[in-house]
C-alpha positions in Angstrom: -20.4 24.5 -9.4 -17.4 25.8 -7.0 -16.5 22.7 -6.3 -13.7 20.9 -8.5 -11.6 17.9 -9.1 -7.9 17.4 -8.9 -6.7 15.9 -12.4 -4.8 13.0 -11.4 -4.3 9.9 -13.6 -6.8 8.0 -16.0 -8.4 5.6 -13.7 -9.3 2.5 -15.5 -12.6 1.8 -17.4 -13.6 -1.3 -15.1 -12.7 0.6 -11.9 -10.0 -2.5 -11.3 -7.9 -1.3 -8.1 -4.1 -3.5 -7.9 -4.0 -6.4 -5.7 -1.3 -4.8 -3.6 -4.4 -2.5 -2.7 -7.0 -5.2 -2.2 -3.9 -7.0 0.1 -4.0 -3.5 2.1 -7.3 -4.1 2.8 -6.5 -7.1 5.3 -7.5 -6.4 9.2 -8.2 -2.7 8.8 -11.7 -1.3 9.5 -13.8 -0.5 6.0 -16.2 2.0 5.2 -18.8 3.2 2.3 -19.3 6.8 2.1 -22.7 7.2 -0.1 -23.5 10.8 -1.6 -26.3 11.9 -1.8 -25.9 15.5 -4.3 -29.5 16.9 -4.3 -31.2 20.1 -2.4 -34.0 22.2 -2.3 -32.3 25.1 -2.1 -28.3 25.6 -2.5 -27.0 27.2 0.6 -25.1 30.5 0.1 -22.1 29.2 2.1 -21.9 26.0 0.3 -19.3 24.6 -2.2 -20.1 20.7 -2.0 -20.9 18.7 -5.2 -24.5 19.5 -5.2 -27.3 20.1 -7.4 -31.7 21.7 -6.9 -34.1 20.5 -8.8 -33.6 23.6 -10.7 -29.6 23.3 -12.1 -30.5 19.7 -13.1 -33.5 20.2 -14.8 -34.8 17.5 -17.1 -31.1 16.4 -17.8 -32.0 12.5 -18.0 -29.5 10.0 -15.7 -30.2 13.4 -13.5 -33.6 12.5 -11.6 -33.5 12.0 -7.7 -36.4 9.2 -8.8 -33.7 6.8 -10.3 -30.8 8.2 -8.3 -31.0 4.9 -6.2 -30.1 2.8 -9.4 -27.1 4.4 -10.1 -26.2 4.1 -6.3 -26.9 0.3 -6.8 -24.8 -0.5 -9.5 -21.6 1.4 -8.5 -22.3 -0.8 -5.4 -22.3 -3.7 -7.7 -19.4 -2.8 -9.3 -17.4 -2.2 -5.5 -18.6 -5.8 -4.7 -17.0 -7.3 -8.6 -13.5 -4.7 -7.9 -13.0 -5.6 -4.3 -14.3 -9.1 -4.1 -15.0 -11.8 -1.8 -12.1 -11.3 0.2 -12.4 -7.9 1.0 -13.6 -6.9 4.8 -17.2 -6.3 5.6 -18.1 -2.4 5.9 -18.6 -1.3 9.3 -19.4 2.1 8.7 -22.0 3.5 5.9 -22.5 6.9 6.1 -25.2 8.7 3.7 -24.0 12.5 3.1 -24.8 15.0 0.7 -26.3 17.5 -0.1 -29.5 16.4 1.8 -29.7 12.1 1.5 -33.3 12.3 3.3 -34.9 14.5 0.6 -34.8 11.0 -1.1 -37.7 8.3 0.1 -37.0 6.4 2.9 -36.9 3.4 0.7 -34.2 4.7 -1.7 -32.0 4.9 1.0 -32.8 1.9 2.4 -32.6 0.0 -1.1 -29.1 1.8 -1.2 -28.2 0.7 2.1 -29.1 -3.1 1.4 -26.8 -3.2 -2.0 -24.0 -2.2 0.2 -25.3 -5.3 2.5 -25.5 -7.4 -0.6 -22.3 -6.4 -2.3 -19.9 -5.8 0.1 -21.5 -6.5 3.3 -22.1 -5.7 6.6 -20.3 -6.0 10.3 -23.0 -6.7 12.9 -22.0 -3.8 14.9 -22.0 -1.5 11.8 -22.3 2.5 12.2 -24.9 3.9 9.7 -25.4 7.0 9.5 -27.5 9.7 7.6 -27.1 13.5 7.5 -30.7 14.9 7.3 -32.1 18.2 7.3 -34.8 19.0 10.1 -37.3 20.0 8.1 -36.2 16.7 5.3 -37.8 13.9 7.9 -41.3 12.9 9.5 -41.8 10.2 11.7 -42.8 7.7 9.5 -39.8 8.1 7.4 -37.7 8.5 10.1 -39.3 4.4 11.4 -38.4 3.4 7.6 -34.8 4.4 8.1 -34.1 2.8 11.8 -36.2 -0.5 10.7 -33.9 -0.7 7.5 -31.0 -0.6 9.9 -30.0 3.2 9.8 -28.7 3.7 13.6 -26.9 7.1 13.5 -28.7 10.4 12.2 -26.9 13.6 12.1 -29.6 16.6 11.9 -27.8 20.0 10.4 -29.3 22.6 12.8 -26.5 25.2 12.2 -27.8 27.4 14.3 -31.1 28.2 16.4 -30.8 31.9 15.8 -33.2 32.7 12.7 -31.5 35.9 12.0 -28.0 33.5 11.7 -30.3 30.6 9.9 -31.4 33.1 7.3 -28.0 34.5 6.4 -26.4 31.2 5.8 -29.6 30.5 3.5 -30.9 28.4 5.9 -34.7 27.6 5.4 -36.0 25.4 8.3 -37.9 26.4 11.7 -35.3 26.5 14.6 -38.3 25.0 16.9 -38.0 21.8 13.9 -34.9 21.1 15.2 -36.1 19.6 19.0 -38.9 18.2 17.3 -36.9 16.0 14.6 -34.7 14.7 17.4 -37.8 13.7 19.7 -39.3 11.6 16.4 -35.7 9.6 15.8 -35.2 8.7 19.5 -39.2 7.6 19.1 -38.1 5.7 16.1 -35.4 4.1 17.9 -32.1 5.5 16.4 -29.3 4.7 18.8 -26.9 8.0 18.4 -28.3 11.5 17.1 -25.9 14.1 16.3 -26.0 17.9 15.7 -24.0 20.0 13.6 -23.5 23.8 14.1 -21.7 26.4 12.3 -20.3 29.6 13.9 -18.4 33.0 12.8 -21.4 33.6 10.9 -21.6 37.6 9.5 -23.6 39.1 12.4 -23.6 36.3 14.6 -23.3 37.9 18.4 -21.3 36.0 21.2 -24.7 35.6 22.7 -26.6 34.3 19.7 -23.6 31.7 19.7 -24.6 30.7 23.4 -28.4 30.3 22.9 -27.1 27.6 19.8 -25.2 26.2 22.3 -27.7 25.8 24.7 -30.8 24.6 22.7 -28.3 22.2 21.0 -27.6 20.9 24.2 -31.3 20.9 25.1 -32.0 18.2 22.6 -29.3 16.0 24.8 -27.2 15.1 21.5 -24.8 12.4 21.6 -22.7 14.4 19.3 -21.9 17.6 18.1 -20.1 19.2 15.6 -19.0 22.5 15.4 -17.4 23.9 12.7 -16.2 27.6 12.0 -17.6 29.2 8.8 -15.1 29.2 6.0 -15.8 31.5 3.2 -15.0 29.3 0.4 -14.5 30.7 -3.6 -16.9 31.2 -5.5 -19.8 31.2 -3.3 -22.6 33.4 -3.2 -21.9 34.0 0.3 -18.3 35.2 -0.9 -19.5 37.0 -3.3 -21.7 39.3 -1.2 -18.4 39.8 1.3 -16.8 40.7 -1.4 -19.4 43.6 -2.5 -19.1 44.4 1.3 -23.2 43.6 2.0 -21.9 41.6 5.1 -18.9 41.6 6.8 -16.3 38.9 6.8 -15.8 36.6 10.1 -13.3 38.2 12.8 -10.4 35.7 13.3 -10.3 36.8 17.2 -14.1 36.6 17.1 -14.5 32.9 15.4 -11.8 31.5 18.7 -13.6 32.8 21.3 -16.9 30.9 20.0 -14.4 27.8 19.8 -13.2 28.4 23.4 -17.3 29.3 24.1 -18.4 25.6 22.5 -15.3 24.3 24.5 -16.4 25.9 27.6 -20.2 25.4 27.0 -19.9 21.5 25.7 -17.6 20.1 28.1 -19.5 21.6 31.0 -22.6 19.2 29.8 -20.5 16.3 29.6 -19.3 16.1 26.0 -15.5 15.5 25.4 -13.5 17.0 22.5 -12.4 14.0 20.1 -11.3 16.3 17.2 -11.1 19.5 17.1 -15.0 19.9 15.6 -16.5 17.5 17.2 -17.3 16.4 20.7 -19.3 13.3 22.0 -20.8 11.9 25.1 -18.4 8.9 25.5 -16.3 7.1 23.0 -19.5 5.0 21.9 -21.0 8.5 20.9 -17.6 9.2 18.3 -18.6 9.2 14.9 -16.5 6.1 13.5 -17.1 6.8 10.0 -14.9 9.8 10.2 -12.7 8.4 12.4 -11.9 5.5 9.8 -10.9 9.1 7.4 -9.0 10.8 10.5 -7.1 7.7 10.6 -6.1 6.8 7.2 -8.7 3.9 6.8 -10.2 3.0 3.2 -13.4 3.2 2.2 -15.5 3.1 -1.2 -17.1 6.8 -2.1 -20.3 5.9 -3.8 -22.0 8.7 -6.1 -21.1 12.1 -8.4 -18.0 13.6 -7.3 -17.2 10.9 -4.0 -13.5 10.3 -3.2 -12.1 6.6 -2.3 -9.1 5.2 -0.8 -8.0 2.2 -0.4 -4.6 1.4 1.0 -2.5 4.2 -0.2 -5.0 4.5 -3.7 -7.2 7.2 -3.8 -9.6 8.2 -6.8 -12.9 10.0 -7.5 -15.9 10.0 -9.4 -17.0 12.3 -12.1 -18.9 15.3 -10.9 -22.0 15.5 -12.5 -25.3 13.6 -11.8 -25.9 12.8 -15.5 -22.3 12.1 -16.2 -22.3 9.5 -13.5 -25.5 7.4 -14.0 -24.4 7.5 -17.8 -21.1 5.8 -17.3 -22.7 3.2 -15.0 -25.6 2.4 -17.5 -22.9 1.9 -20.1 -21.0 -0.9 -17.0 -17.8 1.4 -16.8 -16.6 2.7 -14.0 -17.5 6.1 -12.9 -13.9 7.0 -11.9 -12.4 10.1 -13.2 -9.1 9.8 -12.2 -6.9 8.5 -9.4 -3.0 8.7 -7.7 -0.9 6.8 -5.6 0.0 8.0 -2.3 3.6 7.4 -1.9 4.8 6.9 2.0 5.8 10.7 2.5 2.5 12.0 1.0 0.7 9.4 3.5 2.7 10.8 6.7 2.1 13.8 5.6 -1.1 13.5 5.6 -1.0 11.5 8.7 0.0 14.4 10.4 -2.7 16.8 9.1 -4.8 14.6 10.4 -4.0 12.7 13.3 -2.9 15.5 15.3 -6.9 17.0 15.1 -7.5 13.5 17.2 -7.8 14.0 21.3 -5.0 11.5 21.7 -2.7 13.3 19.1 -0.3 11.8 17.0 2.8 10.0 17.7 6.3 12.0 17.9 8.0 9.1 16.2 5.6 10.0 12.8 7.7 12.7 13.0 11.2 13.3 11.1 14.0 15.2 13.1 12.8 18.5 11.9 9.1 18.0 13.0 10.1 16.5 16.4 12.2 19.6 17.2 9.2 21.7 16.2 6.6 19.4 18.6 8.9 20.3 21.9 8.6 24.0 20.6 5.2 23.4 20.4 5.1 22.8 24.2 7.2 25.3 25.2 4.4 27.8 23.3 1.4 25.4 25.9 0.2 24.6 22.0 0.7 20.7 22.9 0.3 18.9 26.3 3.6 18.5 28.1 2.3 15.3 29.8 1.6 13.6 26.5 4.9 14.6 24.7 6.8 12.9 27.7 4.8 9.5 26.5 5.8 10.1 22.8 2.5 11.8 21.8 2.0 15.2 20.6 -1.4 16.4 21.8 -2.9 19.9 21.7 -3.7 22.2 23.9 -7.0 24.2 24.1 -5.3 26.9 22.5 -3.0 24.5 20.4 -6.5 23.6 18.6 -7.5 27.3 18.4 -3.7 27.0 15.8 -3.7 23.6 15.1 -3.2 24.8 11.0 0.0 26.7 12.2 1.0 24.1 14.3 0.7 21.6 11.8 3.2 24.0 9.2 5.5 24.2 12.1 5.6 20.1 12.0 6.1 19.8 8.3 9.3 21.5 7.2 
């Protein structure tokens, strides 16, 4: 797999966190990220933890059929490390991977051990990504009658010439039709995701995503520029020169086209990938990340944090149900964020966010840089005045070199 680990620090065999950690955990919002690692096919741009039916094989603790179990008893063990006085979750969110290639019921079983062990807010977010062509409508009612409110469909693109590069295998006209069966089901929010800078992706195939995204009346959208990551198979046929590599001048003008294109039908920018109707319509669940929040990564290869301790899980499917069968932990490693490491991370993160970060997160250095950033119309005037540094249009078009420019 491309994907890897960082090393880190032996994390303990019982998954124990400190108690200064389970302190930090005091009036802050919560989340359980669940992942989900299988396929049917791997996409060609692709470097998450994932696995087809085909790379696992027979490997036993491997099966999608007992996946749920494993799910269920690191839940267990969350509920046992955290304990009673840890906050309710307010956000789940199922990712992957493709969560709905598993039963309706799995999921929902999954969801009710996070109810059970750790519990639930009454206004929780819980979301599941879901490929169009993963979902029928009677699934679809299984999820939103086990309490599943928030679906995020990965449409990528309605262009099948784009949709086939990127190893895409589902109908573009599944898209509209999946979104019709989860408002019929009764889920509250429905979101679509989108990729651009796509080898031989015209200006105009961009638009007509756009615009059948848009079509669907989305609460949500995401749009996120392809990134050719190592050790892909899509890098490796740039590399051989059998498609071209994305134009950096080409990839901002579809941003300032999905700026352009988005707004005009009423959705605001709340980080720089993602726009939403109204603040209701923000995906929380990724706020809670954006904002240095803790949560609990359930699954092969999922990252937690919890005030200031972050660890993650071994990688493989087989590897993790093992360890859990055995009742260890199925923590790899972990670190400590010290307090520069967190503001440092604060400002990666924060200044993505539509109301920016604050100058005082700032050391002299970075403050300096800020006002230069204005000067440049990378960060709003106005907002810098109030003690905020905000970007600009184009500021989020360089938000990476504006971020450098912050961090001496």
């Amino acid at each position: 797999m491309p994907s890897t680990l960082p090393d880190g620090a032996p994390a303990p065999a019982d998954g124990a966190v400190p108690d200064w950690a389970l302190r930090g955990l005091t009036g802050r919002p919560f989340g359980v990220y669940v992942h989900v690692p299988f396929c049917t096919v791997r996409c060609g741009y692709c470097d998450f933890n994932t696995y087809t039916a085909a790379e696992l094989g027979t490997t036993p603790g491997a099966s999608r059929a007992s996946y749920h179990q494993a799910a269920t008893a690191e839940l267990r063990l969350a509920g046992q490390v955290l304990g009673s006085g840890a906050p309710a979750a307010d956000t789940v969110f199922f990712g992957g991977g493709t969560p709905t290639l598993l039963p309706a019921d799995d999921l929902a079983a999954i969801l009710g051990a996070v109810r059970d062990e750790l519990g639930l807010t009454r206004d929780a977010e819980v979301t599941t990504e879901a490929n169009p062509d993963s979902v029928d409508p009677e699934s679809l009612g299984r999820l939103r009658a086990a309490g599943f409110n928030r679906i995020s469909f990965g449409m990528q693109s309605a262009v099948p010439h784009v949709l086939a590069t990127l190893d895409r295998t589902h109908d573009p006209a599944r898209v509209p039709q999946a979104v019709r069966w989860a408002r019929e089901a009764g889920f509250e929010q429905v979101s679509l995701d989108l990729i651009y800078g796509t080898p031989g992706e015209s200006e105009g195939d961009w638009r007509t995503s756009l615009e059948q995204a848009l079509a669907c009346e989305p609460d949500h959208v995401s749009a996120y520029a392809l990134i050719v990551e190592e050790g892909t198979a899509l890098e490796r046929r740039i590399r051989r020169g059998e498609l071209a590599a994305p134009d950096d001048d080409e990839v901002a003008d579809k941003y300032l086209l999905a700026e352009e294109v988005l707004s005009a039908h009423g959705l605001g920018w709340y980080e720089v990938s993602n726009w939403a109707r109204d603040a209701a319509a923000r995906c929380r669940h990724n706020e809670t990340y954006w904002r240095g929040g803790s949560w609990w990564g359930v699954g092969p290869g999922a990252h937690s944090h919890v005030a200031g301790l972050r660890w993650w899980n071994v990688k493989h499917p087989a590897a993790y149900a093992d360890r859990l069968a055995t009742g260890a932990s199925p923590a790899q490693a972990r670190e400590l964020l010290d307090d520069e490491t967190r503001r440092v991370e604060r400002v990666l993160l924060e200044l993505r966010l539509v109301d920016g970060l604050p100058v005082d997160v700032l050391d002299e250095y970075g403050a300096k840089a800020a006002a230069g950033a204005v000067d440049r119309g990378l960060a709003d005037p106005d907002a810098f005045g109030a003690g905020r540094v905000v970007l600009t249009v184009r500021g989020r078009l360089l938000a990476d070199a504006v971020v450098r420019d912050l961090l001496p």
